[in-house]
C-alpha positions, 0 to 999 in steps of 0.5 A, spaced: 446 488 529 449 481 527 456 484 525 456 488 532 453 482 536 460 477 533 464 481 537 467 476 542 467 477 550 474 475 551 475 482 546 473 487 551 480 490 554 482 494 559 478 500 559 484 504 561 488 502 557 487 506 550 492 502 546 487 495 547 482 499 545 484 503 539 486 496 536 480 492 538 475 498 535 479 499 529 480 491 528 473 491 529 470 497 525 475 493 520 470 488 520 463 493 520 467 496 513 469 489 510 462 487 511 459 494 508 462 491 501 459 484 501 453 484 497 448 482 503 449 489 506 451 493 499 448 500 500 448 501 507 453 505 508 460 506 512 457 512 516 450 509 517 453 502 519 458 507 525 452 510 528 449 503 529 455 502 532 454 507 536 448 507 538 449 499 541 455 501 546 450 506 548 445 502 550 451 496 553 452 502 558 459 499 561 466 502 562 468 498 556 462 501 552 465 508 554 472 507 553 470 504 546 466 511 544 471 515 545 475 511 541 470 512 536 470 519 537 477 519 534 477 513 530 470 513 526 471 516 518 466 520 518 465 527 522 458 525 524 460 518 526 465 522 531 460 527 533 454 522 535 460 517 539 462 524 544 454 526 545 453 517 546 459 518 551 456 525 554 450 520 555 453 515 559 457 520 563 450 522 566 448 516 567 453 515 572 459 511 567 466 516 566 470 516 561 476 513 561 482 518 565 485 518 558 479 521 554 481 527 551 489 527 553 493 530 547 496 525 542 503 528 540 505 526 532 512 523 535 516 521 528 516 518 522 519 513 518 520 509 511 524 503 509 523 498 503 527 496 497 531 500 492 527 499 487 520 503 489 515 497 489 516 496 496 515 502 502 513 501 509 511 507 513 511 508 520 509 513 526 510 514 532 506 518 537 506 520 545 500 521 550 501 521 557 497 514 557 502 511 553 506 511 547 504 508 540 506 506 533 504 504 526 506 499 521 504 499 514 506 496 508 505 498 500 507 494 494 506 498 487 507 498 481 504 502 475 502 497 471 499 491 475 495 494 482 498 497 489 497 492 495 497 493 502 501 487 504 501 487 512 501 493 517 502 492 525 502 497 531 506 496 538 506 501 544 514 500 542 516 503 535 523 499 536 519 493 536 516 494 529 522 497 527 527 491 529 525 486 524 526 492 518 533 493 521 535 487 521 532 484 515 533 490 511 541 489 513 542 482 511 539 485 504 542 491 504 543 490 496 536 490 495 533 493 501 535 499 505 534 500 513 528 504 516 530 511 516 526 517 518 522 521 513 517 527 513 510 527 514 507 528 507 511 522 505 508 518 509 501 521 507 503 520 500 504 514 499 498 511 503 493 516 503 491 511 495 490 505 499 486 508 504 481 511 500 481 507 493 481 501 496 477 497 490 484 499 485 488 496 491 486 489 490 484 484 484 477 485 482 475 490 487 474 484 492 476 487 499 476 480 502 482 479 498 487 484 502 491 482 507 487 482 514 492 487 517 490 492 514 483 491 515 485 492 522 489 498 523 485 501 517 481 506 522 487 506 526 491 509 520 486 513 517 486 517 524 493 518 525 493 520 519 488 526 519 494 529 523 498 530 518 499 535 513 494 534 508 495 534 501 493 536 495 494 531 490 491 529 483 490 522 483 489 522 476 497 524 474 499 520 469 507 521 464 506 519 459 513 518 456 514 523 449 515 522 442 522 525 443 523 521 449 521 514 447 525 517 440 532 518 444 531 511 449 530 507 442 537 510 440 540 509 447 538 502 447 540 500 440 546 504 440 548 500 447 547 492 443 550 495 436 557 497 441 557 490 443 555 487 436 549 485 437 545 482 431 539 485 430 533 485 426 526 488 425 523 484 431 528 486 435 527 493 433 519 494 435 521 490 442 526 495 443 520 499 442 516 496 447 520 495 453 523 502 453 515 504 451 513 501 457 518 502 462 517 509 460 511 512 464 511 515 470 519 516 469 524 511 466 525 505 471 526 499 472 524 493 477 523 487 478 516 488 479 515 491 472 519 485 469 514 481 471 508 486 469 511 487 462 512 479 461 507 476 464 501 482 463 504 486 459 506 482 451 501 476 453 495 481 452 498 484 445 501 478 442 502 471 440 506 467 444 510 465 437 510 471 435 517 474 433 517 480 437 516 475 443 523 471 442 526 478 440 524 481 448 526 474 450 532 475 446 534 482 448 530 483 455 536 482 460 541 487 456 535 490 457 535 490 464 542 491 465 542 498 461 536 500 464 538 500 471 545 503 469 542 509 465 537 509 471 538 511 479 538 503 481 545 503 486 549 497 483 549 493 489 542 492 487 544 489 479 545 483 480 538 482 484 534 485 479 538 481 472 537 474 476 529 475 478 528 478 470 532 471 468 528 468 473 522 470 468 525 469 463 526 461 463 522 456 459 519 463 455 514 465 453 509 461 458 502 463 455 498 458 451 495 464 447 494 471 447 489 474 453 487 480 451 483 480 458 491 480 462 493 487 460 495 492 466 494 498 464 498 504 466 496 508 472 498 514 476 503 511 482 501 513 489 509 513 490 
């Protein structure tokens, strides 16, 4: 009850107005879910925690407490948690407290966008809906990576999709060798690539410490879970993983080496297992290279198997940005977005290695991509 009670007074909306009141309660089963994860309530479900919810805006009895259980009716996690928020409502009806005028109106799926980066690591996803009470729309943002961990790093909503919009229009635009502008895109999309984040939230972040994400999406996660359900719902086996295959790893080795003896590289046997581990480790889930994965595979990656003296380091050292710059020829990056992803990886580069020794503990594992 205490989680219930911290609600402040000033954060009761307008009851006729749904939009103010899907933020507020998605903000605030945010709050009951992040407090589900502190050791002091481990064990106390999500699901339990929404039924006592329920049960205090019953007992509140006003018309803030009947516009937020229909809200719980659609945004609550689970089937039950959403059952018992319309039988708390039909209570309150009878006591003489109406529903809010837009309870049960049809909420329409209206579009749905992407816009990040050209090179994966970034997506942001948004929705908009229309409702005879009001339009509405989403933002959401993931940052992956197949090697380290995906983060939600900011998410919105706003009655105007041009408003969240604007500012990727417009950033997106003056980066145009890097980023490119929001665009439509389909529904499965959209569930594709931030249905991971939602569910396995304990994989999105360091350690598993939920208080390390980003508030945002604390807040608009109920939220995004409902709009969610009303998109196609697909079977995905979070458990992929290609893994790059003998014959592959083979032919990328040889495509490299040939690349560097064409331009009169000198090389050693150093050099030939660094060759090895960068085509190695750039080769699951499909060949790519970013600038995430330069930072992963330098500072997670080596660190973890290697010395910072050893000779395989000064050979990555020393052949990492041919590297870079014939991965991302061989590969889909658009030759706009080169230059960006030659500078970060050098950027990286400068004063390495920087470990003291090596730290087994720092590798980041290959994992399925949630993109």
């Amino acid at each position: 009850m205490g989680v219930l009670d911290g609600l402040p007074a000033d954060q009761t909306p307008d009851p006729e107005n749904r939009i103010k009141n899907e933020a507020n309660i998605s903000a605030f089963l945010g709050s009951m879910w992040l407090h589900s994860t502190i050791p002091e309530v481990q064990g106390v479900s999500v699901a339990e925690l929404q039924m006592v919810a329920v049960q205090y805006f019953v007992n509140r009895a006003d018309a803030y407490a009947a516009a937020s259980l229909a809200t719980l009716a659609d945004l609550a996690d689970s089937p039950g948690g959403r059952r018992a928020a319309v039988k708390g409502l039909e209570r309150l009806v009878r006591l003489g407290i109406p529903a809010p005028s837009w309870y049960g109106e049809e909420l329409v799926l209206d579009a749905c966008w992407e816009a990040g980066d050209v090179y994966g690591d970034c997506r942001t996803y948004f929705m908009s809906f229309r409702a005879p009470s009001g339009d509405f729309a989403l933002s959401y943002t993931v940052d992956y990576s197949d090697f380290h961990f995906d983060m939600v790093s900011t998410c919105g909503h706003h009655p105007d999709i041009e408003e969240l919009l604007g500012p990727h229009i417009e950033r997106n635009s003056f980066f145009h060798d890097r980023l490119y502008p929001p665009r439509r895109c389909e529904p499965e999309e959209v569930f594709k690539g931030t249905f991971r984040s939602l569910e396995d939230w304990d994989i999105f972040c360091v350690g598993g410490d939920a208080s390390k994400l980003d508030f945002s999406f604390v807040s608009v996660r109920a939220l995004w879970k409902a709009r969610m359900r009303m998109l196609p719902q697909l079977e995905i086996d979070t458990s992929a993983m290609v893994k790059p295959t003998d014959d592959e790893q083979a032919l990328r080795n040889g495509a490299f080496l040939m690349y560097l003896i064409t331009g009169n590289r000198k090389l050693d046997e150093p050099h030939i297992k660094a060759i090895d581990e960068m085509c190695w480790f750039h080769g699951f889930n499909g060949f790519s290279v970013s600038p995430v994965s330069s930072f992963v595979f330098l500072e997670r990656y080596l660190p973890s198997k290697y010395e910072p003296r050893d000779p395989v380091v000064r050979a990555v050292r020393d052949l990492m940005p041919d590297f870079i710059t014939w991965a991302a020829n061989v590969t889909d990056v658009p030759i706009e977005a080169v230059p960006h992803l030659e500078y970060k990886t050098g950027q990286y580069l400068k004063g390495y290695p920087k470990w003291k020794k090596k730290d087994p503990e720092i590798d980041r594992i290959p994992r399925p991509r949630s993109l």
